[in-house]
PDB file of N, CA, C and O in Angstrom:
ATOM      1  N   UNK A   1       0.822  -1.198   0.000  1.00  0.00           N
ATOM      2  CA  UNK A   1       0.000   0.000   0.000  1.00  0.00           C
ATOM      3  C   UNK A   1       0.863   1.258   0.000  1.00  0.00           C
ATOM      4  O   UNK A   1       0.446   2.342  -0.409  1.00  0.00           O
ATOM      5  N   UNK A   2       2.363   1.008   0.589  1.00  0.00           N
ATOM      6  CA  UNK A   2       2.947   2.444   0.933  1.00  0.00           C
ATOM      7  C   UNK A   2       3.529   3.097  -0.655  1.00  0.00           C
ATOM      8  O   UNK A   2       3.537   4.270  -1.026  1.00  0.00           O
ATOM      9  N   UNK A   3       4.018   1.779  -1.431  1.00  0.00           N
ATOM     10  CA  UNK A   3       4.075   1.755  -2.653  1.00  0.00           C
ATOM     11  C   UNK A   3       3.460   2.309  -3.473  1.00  0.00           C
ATOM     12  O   UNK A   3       3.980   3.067  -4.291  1.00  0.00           O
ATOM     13  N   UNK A   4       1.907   1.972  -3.408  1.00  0.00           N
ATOM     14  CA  UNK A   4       1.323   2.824  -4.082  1.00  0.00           C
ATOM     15  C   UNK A   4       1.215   4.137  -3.657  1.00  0.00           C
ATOM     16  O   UNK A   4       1.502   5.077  -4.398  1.00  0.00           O
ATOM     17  N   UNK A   5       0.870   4.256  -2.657  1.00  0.00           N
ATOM     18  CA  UNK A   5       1.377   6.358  -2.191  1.00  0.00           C
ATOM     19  C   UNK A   5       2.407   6.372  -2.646  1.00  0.00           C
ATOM     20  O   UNK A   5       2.027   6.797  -3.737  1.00  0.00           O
ATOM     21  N   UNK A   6       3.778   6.238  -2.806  1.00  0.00           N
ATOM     22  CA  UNK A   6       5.048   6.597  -3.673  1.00  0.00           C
ATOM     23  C   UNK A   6       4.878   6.499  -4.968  1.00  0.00           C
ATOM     24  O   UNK A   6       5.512   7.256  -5.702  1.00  0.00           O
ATOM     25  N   UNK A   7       4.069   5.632  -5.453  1.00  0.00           N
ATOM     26  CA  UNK A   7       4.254   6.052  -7.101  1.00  0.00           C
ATOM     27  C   UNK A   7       2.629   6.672  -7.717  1.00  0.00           C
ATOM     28  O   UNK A   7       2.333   7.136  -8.818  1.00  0.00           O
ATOM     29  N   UNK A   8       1.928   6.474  -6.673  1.00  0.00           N
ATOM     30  CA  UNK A   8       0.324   7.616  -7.101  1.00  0.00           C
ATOM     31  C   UNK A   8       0.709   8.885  -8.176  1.00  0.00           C
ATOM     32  O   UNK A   8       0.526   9.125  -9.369  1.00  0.00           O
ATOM     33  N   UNK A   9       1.205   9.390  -7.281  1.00  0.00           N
ATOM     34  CA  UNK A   9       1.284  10.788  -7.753  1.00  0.00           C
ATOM     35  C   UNK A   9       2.321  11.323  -9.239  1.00  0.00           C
ATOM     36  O   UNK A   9       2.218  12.304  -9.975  1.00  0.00           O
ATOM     37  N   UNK A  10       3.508   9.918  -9.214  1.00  0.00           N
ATOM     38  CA  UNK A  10       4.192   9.978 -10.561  1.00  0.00           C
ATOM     39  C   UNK A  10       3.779   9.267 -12.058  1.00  0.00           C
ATOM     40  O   UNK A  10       4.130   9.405 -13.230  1.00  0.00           O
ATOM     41  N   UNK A  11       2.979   8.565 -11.426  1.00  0.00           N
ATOM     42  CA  UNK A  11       1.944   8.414 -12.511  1.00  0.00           C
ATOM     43  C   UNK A  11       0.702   9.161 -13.094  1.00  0.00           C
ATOM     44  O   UNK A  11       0.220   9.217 -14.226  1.00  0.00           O
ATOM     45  N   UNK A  12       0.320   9.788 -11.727  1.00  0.00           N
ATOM     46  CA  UNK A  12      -0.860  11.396 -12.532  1.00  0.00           C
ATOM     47  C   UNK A  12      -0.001  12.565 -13.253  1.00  0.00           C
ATOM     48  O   UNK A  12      -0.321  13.402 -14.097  1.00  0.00           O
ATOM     49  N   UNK A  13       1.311  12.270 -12.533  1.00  0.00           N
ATOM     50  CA  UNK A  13       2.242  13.135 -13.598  1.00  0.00           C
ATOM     51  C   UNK A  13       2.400  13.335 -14.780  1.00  0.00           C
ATOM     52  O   UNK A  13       2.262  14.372 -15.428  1.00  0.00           O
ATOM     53  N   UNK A  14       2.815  11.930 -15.203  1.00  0.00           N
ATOM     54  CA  UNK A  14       3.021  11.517 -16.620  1.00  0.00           C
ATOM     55  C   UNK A  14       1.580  11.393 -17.351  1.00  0.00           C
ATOM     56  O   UNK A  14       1.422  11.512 -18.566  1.00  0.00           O
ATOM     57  N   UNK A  15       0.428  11.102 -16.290  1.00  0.00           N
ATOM     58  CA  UNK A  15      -0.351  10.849 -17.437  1.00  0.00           C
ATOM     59  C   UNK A  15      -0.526  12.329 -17.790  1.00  0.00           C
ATOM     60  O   UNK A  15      -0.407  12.592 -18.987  1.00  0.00           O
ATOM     61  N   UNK A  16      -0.823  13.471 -16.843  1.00  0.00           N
ATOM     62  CA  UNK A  16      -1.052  15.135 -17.452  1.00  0.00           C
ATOM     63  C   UNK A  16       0.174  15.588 -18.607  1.00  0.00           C
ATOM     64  O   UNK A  16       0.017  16.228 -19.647  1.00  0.00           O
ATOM     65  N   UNK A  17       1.305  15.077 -18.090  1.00  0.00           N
ATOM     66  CA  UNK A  17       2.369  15.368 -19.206  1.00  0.00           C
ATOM     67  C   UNK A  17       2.242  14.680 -20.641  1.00  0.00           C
ATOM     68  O   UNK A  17       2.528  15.395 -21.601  1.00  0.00           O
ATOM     69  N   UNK A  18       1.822  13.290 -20.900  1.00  0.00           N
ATOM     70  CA  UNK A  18       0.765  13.471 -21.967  1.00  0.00           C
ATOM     71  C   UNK A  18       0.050  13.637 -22.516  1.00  0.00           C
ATOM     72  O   UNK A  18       0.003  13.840 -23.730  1.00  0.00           O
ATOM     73  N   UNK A  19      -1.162  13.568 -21.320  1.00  0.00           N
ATOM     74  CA  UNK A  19      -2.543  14.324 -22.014  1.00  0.00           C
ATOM     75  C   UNK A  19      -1.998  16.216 -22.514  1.00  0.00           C
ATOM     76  O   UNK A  19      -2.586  16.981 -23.277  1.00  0.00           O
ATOM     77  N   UNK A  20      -1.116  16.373 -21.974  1.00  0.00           N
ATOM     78  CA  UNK A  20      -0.200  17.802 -22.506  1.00  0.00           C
ATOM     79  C   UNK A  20       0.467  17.716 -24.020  1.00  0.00           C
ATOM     80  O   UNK A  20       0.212  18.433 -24.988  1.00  0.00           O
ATOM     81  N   UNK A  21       1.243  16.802 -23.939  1.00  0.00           N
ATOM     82  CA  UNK A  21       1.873  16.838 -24.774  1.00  0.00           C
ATOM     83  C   UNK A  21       0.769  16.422 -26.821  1.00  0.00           C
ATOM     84  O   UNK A  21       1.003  16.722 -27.992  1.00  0.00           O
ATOM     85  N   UNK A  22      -0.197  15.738 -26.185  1.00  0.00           N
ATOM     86  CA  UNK A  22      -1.009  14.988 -27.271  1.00  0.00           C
ATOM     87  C   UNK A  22      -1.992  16.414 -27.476  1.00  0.00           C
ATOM     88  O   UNK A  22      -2.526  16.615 -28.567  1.00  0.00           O
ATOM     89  N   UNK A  23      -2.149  17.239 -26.486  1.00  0.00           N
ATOM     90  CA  UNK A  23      -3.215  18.463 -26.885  1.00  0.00           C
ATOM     91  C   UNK A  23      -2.271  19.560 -27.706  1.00  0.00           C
ATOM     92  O   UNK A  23      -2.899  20.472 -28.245  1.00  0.00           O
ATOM     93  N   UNK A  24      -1.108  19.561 -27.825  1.00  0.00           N
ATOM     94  CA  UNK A  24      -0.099  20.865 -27.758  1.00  0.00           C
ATOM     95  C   UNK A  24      -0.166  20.298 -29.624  1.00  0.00           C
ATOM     96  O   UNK A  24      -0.644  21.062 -30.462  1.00  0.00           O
ATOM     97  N   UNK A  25       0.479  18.652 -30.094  1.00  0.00           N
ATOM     98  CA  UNK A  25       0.141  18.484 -31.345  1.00  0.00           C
ATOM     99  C   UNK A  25      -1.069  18.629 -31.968  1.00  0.00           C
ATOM    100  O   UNK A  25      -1.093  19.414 -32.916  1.00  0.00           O
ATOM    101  N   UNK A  26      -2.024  18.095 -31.683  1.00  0.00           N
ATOM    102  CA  UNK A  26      -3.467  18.287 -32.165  1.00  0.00           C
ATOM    103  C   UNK A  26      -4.162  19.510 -32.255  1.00  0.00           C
ATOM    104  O   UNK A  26      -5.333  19.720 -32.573  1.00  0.00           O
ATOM    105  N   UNK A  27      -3.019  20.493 -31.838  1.00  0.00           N
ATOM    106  CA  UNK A  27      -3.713  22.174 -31.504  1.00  0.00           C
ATOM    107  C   UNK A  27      -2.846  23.055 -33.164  1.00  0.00           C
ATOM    108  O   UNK A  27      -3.060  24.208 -33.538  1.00  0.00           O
ATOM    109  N   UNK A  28      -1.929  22.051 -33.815  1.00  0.00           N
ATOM    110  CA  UNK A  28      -0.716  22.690 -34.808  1.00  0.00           C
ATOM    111  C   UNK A  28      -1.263  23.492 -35.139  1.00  0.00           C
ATOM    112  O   UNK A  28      -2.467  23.636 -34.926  1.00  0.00           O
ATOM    113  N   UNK A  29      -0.535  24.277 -35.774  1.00  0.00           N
ATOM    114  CA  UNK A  29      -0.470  25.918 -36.500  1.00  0.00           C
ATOM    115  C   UNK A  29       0.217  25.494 -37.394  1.00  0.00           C
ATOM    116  O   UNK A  29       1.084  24.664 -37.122  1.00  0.00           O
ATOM    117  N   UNK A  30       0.012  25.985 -38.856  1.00  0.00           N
ATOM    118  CA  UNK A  30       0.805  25.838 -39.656  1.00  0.00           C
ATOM    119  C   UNK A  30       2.078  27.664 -39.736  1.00  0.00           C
ATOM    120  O   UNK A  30       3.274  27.931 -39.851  1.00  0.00           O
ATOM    121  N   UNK A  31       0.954  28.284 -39.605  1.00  0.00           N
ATOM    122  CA  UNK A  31       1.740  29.892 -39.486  1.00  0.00           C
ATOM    123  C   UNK A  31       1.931  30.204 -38.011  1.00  0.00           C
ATOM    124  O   UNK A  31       0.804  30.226 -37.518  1.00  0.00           O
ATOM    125  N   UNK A  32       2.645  30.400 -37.290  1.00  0.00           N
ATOM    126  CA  UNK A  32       2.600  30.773 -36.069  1.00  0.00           C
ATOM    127  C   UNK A  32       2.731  31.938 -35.894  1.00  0.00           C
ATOM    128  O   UNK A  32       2.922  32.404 -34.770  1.00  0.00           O
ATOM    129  N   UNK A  33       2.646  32.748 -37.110  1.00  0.00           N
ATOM    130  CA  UNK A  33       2.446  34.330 -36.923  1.00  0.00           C
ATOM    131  C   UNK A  33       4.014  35.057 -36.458  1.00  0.00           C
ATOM    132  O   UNK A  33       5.039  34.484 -36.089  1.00  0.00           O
ATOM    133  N   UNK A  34       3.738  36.526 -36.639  1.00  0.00           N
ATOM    134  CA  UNK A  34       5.052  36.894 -36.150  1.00  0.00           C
ATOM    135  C   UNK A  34       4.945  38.475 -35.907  1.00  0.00           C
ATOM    136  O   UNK A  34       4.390  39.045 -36.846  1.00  0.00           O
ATOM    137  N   UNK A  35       5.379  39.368 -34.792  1.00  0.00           N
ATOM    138  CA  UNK A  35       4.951  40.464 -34.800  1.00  0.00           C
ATOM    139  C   UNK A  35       6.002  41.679 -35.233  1.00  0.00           C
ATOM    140  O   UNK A  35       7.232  41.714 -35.231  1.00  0.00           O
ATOM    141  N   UNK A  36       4.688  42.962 -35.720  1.00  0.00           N
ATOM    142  CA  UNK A  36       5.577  44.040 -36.768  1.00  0.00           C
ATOM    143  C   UNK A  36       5.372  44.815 -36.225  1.00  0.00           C
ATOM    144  O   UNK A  36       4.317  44.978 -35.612  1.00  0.00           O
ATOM    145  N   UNK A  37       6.609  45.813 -36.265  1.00  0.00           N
ATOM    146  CA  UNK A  37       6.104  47.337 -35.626  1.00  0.00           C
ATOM    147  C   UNK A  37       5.260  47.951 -36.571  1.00  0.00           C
ATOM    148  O   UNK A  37       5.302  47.789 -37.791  1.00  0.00           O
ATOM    149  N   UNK A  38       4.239  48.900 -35.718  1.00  0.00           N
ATOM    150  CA  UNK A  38       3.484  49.821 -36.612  1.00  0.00           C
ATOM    151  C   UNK A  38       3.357  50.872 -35.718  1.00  0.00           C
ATOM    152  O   UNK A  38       3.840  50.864 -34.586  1.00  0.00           O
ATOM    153  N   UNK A  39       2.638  51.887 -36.263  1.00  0.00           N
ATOM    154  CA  UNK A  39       2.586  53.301 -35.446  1.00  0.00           C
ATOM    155  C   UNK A  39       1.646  53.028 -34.049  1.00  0.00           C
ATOM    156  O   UNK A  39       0.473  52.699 -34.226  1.00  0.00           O
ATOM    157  N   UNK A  40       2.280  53.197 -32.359  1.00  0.00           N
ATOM    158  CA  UNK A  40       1.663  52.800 -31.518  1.00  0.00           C
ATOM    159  C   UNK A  40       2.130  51.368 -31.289  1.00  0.00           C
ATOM    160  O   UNK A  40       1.439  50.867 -30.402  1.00  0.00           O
ATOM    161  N   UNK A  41       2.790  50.762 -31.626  1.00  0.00           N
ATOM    162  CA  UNK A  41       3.303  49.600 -30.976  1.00  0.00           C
ATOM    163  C   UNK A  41       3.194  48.399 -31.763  1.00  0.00           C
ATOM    164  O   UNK A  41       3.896  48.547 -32.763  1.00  0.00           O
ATOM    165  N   UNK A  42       2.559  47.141 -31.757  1.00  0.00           N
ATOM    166  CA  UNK A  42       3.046  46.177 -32.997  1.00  0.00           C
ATOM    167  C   UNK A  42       1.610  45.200 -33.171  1.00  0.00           C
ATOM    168  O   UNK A  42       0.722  44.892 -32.375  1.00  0.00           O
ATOM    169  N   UNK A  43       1.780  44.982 -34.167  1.00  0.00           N
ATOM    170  CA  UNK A  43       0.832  44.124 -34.742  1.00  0.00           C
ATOM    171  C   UNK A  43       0.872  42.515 -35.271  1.00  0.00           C
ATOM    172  O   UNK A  43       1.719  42.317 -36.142  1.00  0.00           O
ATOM    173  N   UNK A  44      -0.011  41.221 -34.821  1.00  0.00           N
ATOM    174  CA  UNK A  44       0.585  40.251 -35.363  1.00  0.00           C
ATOM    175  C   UNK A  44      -0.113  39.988 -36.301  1.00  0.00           C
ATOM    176  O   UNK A  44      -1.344  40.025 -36.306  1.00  0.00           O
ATOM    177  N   UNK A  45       1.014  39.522 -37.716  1.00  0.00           N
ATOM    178  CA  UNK A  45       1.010  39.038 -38.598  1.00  0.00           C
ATOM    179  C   UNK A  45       0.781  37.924 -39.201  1.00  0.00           C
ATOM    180  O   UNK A  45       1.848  37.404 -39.528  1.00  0.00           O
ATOM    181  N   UNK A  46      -0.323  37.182 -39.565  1.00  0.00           N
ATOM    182  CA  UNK A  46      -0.485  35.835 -40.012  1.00  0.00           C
ATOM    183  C   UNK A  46      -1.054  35.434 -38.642  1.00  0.00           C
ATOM    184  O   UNK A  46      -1.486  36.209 -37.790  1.00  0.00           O
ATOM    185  N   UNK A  47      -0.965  33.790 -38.555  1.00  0.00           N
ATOM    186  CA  UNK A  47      -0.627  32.921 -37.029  1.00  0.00           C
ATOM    187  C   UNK A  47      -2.326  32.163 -37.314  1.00  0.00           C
ATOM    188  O   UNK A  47      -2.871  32.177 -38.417  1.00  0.00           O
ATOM    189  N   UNK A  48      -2.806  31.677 -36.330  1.00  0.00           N
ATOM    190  CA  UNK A  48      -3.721  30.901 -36.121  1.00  0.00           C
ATOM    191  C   UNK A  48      -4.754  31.325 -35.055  1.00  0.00           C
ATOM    192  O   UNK A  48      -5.431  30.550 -34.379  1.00  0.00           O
ATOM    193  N   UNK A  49      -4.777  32.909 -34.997  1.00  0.00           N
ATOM    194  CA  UNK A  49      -5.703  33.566 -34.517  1.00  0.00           C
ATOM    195  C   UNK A  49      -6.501  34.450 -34.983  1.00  0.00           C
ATOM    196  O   UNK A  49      -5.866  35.445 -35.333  1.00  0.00           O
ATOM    197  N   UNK A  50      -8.133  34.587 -35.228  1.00  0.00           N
ATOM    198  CA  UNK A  50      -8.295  35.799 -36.191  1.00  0.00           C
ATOM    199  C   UNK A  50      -9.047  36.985 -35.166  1.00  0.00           C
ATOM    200  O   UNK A  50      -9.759  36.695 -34.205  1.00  0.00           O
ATOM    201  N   UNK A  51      -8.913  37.541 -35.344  1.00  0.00           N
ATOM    202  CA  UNK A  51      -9.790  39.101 -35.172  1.00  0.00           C
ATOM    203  C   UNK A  51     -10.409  38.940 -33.954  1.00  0.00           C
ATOM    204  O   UNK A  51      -9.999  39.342 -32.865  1.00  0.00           O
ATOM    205  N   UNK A  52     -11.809  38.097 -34.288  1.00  0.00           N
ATOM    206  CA  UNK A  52     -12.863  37.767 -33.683  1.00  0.00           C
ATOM    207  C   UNK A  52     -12.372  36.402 -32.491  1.00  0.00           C
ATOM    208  O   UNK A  52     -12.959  36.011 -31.483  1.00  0.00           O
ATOM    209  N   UNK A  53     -11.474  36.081 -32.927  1.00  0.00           N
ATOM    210  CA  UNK A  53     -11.522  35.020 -31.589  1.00  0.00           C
ATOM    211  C   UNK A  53     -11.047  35.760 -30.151  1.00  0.00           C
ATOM    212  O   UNK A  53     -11.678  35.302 -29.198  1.00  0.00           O
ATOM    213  N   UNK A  54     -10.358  36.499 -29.893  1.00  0.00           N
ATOM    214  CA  UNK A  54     -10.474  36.582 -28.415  1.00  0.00           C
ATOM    215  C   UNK A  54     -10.989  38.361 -28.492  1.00  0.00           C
ATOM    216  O   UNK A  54     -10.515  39.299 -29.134  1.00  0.00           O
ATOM    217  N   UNK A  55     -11.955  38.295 -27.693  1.00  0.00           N
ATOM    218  CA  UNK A  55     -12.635  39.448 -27.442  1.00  0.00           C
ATOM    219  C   UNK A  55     -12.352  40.249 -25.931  1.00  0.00           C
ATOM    220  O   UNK A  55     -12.462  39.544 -24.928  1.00  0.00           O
ATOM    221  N   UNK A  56     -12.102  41.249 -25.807  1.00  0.00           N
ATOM    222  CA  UNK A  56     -11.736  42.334 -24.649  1.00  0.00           C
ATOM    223  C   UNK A  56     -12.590  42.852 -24.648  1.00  0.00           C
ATOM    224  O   UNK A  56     -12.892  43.389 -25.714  1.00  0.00           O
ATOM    225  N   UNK A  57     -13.575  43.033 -23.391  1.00  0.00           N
ATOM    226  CA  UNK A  57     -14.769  43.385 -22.763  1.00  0.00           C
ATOM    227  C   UNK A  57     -14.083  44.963 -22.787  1.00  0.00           C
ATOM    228  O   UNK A  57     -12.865  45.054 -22.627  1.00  0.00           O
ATOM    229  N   UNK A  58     -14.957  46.270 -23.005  1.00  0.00           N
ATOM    230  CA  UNK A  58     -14.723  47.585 -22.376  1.00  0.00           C
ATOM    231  C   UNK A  58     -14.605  47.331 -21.014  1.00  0.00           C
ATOM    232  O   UNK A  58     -15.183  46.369 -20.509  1.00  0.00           O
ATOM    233  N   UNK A  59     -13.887  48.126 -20.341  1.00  0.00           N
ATOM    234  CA  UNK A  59     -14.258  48.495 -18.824  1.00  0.00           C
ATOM    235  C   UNK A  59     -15.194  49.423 -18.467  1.00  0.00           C
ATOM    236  O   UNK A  59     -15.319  50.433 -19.160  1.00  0.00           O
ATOM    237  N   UNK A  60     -16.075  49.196 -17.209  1.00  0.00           N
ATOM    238  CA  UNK A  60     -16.810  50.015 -16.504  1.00  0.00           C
ATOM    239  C   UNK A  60     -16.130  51.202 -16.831  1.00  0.00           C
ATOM    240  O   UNK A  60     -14.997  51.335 -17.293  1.00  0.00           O
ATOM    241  N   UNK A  61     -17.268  52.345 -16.423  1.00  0.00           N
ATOM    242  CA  UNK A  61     -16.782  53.745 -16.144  1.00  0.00           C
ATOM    243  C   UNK A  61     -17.191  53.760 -14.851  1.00  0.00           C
ATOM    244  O   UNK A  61     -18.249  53.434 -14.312  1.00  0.00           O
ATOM    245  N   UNK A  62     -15.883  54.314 -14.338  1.00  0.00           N
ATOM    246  CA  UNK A  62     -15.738  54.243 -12.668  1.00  0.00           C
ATOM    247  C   UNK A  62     -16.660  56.362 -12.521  1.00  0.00           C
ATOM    248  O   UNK A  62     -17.124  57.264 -13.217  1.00  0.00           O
ATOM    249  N   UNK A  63     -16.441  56.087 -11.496  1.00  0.00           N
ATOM    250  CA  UNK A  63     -17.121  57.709 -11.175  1.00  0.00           C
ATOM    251  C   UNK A  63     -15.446  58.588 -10.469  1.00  0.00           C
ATOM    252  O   UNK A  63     -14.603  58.187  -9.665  1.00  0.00           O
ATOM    253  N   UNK A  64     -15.537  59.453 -10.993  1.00  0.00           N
ATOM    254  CA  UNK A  64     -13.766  60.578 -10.709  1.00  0.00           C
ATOM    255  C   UNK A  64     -14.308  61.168  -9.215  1.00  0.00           C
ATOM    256  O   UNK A  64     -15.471  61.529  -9.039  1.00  0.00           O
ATOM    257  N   UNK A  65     -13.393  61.199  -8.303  1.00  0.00           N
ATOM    258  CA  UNK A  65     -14.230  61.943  -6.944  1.00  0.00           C
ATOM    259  C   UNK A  65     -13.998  63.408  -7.104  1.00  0.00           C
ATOM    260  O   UNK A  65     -13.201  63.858  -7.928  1.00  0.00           O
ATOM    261  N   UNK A  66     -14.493  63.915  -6.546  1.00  0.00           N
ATOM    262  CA  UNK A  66     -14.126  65.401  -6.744  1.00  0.00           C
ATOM    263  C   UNK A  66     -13.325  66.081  -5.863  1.00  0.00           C
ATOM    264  O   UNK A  66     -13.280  65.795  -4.667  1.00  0.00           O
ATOM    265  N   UNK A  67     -12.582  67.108  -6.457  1.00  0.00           N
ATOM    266  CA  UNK A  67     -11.625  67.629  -5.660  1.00  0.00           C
ATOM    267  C   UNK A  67     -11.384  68.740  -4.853  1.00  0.00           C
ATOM    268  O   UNK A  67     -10.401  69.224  -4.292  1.00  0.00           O
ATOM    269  N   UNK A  68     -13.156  69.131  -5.013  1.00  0.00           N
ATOM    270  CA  UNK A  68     -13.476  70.209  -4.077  1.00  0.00           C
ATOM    271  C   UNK A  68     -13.698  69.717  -2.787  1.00  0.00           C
ATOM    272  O   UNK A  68     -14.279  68.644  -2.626  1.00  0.00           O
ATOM    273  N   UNK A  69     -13.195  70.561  -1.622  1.00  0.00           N
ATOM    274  CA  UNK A  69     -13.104  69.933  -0.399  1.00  0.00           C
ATOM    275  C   UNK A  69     -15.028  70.249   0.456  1.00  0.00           C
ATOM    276  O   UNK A  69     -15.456  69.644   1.439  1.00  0.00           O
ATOM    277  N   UNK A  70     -15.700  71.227  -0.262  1.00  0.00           N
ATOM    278  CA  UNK A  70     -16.679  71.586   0.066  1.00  0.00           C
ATOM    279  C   UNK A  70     -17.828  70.573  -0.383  1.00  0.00           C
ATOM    280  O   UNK A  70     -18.954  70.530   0.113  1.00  0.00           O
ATOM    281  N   UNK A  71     -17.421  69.897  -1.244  1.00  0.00           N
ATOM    282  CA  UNK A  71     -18.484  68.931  -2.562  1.00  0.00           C
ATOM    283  C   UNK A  71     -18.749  67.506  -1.396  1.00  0.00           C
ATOM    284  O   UNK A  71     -17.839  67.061  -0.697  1.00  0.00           O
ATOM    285  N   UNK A  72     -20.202  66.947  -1.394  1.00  0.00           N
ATOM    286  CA  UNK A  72     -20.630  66.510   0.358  1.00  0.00           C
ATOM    287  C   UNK A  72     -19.745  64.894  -0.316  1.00  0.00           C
ATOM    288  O   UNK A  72     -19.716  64.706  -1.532  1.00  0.00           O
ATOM    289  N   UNK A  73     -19.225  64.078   0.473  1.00  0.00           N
ATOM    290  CA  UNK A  73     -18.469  63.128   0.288  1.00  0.00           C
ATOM    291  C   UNK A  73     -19.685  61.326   0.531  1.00  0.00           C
ATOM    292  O   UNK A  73     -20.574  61.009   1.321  1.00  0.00           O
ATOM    293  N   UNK A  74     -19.015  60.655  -0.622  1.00  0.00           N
ATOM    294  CA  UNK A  74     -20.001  59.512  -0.584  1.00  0.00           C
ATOM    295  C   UNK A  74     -19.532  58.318  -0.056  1.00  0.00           C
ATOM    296  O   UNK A  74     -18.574  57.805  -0.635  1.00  0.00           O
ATOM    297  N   UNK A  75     -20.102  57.634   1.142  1.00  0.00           N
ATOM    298  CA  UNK A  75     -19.557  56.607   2.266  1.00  0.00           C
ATOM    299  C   UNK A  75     -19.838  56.582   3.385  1.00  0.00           C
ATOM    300  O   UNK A  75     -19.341  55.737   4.128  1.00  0.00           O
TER     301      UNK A  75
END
């Protein structure tokens, strides 16, 4: 039994290090893209991502406090 507690855990190892290694091939890119400067900083070129796949939510608009010491305070 102690055996198996010593080798439990090096076997969930290896199996994640292949289930890793078998997702990393099956994911190939033929272009892996490559990035260019442009005005404002850089842009990638080609690769196996388009436009629409990862999307950036706007952020909230927070409220600015004010900096008049007379203006009644919220809290």
């Amino acid at each position: 039994m102690t055996q198996l507690r010593a080798i439990a855990p090096l076997l969930v190892a290896a199996v994640l290090a292949v289930i890793a290694v078998v997702t990393v091939q099956s994911a190939a890119c033929d272009d892996p893209g490559r990035y260019v400067p442009v005005a404002g900083g850089y842009e990638l070129i080609g690769g196996c991502i388009a436009p629409g796949d990862i999307v950036v939510p706007h952020p909230a608009p927070h409220e600015v406090p004010s900096l008049d010491p007379s203006a009644p305070q919220k809290g």
